[in-house]
C-alpha positions in Angstrom: 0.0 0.0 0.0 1.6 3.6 -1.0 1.6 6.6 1.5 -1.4 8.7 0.6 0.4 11.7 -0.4 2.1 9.5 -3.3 -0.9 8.1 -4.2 -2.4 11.3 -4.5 0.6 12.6 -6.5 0.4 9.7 -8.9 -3.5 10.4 -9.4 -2.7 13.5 -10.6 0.4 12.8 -12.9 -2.0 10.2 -14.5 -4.2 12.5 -15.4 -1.1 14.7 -17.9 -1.8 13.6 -21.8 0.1 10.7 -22.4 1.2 9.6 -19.2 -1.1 6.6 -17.9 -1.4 4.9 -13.9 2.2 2.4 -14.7 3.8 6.0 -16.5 2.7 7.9 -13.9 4.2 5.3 -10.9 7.6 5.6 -12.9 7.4 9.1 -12.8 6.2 9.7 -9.3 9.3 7.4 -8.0 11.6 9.0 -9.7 10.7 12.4 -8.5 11.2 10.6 -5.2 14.7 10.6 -5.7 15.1 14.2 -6.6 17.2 16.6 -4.6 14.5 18.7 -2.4 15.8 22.0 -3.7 14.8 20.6 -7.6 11.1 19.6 -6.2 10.5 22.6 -4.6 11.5 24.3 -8.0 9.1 22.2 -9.8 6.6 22.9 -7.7 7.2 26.8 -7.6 6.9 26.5 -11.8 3.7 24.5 -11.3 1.9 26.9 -8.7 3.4 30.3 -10.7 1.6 29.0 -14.0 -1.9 30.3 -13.5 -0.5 33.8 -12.0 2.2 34.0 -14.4 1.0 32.6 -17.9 -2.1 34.3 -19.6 -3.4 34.4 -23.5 -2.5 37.0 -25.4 -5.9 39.2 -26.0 -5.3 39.4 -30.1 -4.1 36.3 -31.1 -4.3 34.1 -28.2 -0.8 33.1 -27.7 0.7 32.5 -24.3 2.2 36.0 -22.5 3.7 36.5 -19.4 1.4 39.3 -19.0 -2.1 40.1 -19.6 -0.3 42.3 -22.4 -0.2 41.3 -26.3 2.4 38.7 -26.9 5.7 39.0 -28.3 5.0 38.2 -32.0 2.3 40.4 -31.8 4.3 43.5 -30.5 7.6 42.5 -32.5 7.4 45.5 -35.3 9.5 43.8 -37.7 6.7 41.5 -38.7 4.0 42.0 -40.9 1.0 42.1 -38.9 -1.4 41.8 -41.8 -0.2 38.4 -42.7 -2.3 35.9 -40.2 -1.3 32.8 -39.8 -4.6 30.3 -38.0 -3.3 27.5 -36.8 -5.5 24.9 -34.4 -3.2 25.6 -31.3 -0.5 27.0 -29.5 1.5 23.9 -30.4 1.5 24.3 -33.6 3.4 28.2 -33.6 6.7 26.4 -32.4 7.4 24.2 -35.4 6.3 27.4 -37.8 8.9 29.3 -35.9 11.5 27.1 -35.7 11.4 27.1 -39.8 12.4 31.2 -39.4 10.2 31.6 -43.1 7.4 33.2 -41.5 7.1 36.5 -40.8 3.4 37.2 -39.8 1.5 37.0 -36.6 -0.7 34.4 -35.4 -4.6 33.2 -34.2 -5.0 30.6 -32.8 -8.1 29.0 -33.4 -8.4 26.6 -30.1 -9.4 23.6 -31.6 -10.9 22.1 -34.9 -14.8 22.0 -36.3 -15.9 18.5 -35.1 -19.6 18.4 -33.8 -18.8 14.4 -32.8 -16.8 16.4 -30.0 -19.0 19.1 -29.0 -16.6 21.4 -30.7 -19.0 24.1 -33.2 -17.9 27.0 -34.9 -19.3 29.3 -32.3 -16.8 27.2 -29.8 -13.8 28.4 -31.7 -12.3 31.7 -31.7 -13.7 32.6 -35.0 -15.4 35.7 -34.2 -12.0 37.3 -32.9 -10.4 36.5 -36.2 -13.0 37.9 -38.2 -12.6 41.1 -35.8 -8.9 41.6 -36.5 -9.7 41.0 -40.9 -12.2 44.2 -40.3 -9.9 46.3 -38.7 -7.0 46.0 -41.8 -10.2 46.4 -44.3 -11.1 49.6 -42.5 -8.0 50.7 -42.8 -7.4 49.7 -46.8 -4.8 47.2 -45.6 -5.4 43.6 -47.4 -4.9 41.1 -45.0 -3.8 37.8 -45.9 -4.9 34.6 -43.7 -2.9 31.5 -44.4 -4.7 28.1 -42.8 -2.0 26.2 -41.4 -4.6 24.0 -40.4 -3.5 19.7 -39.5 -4.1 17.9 -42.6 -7.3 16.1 -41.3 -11.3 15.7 -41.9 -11.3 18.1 -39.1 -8.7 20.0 -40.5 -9.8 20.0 -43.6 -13.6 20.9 -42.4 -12.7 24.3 -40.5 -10.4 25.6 -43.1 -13.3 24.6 -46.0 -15.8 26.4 -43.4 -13.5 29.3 -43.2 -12.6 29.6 -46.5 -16.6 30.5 -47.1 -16.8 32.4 -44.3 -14.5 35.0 -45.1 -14.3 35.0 -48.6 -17.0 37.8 -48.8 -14.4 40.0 -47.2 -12.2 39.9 -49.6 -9.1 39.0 -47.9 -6.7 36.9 -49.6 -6.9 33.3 -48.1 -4.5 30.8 -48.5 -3.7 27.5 -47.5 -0.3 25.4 -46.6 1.0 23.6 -49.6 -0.2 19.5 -49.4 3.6 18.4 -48.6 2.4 17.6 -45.8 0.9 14.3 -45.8 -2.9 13.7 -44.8 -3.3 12.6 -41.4 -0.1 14.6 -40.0 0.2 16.8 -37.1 2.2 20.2 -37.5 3.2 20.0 -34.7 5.7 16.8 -35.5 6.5 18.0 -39.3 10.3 18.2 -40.2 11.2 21.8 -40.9 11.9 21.0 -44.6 8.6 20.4 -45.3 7.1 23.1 -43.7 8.9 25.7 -45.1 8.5 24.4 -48.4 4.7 24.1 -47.5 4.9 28.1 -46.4 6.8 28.8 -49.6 4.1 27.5 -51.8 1.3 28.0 -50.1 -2.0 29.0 -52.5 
């Protein structure tokens, strides 16, 4: 029988994406071992993460404010070029190619109704707030779906593409080198950047 307070620990490691009861032992037994000094920094991390990590207001990013991000204040990029990806996940890999130089939305998840997840759950409205604002002042914006390869992928960005397409803003979508099914989030950087470079 464990102590309580490691059975409680190991109930709530469980509960992390892709870490199950057996994972979750492993992990709770090696934290065991850990110099105090490294669990109470752990622990510090953990508790300062709802005071010190918010979403950015525009494009709904993580900050370590309740100001705009830093892609979103960073001058040298074109903040009429909006990339929509799914989540925050999928900024790093887009970053990490250094091809892109636009801002961001992030969407918060993908049309499927199976999951409870409707337009009207997704930060749609927001996006469609930050096209009229370039419109209104003559800027053409110029939203690239860098949407996962997926039927739910492939179902927002069709759903977006009719949605905004009265607004006139030039819509485009990543190049298909990325193969159906994928993830962005794992994609080699070779591929994306080609998929930025052609994008249509």
């Amino acid at each position: 029988m464990l102590p309580p307070s490691l059975k409680t620990l190991i109930d709530h490691l469980s509960r992390l994406p892709g870490l199950g009861q057996r994972s979750a032992t492993r992990l709770a037994f090696y934290l065991i071992g850990q110099p105090p000094a490294d669990l109470h920094g752990l622990a510090q991390a953990i508790k300062d993460l709802p005071a010190k990590i918010k979403h950015c207001p525009r494009c709904f990013n993580l900050t370590s404010n309740s100001e705009l991000c830093a892609i979103c204040t960073d001058k040298k990029r074109q903040q009429n070029i909006i990339c929509v990806v799914e989540d925050i996940l999928d900024i790093i890999p887009i970053e990490r190619t250094r091809q892109f130089n636009g801002v961001y939305h992030v969407l918060g998840g993908l049309i499927s109704p199976i999951d409870g997840l409707t337009p009207d759950k997704l930060r749609i409205k927001e996006l469609i707030v930050r096209i009229k604002q370039f419109l209104a002042q003559k800027v053409q914006p110029e939203i690239i779906l860098a949407l996962n390869p997926t039927t739910e992928g492939d179902t927002t960005a069709l759903y977006l593409e009719k949605l905004l397409k009265p607004s006139n803003a030039k819509i485009t979508k990543l190049n298909r080198g990325l193969s159906t099914g994928s993830d962005l989030e794992y994609a080699d950087e070779t591929t994306l950047i080609n998929a930025l470079k052609y994008r249509h």
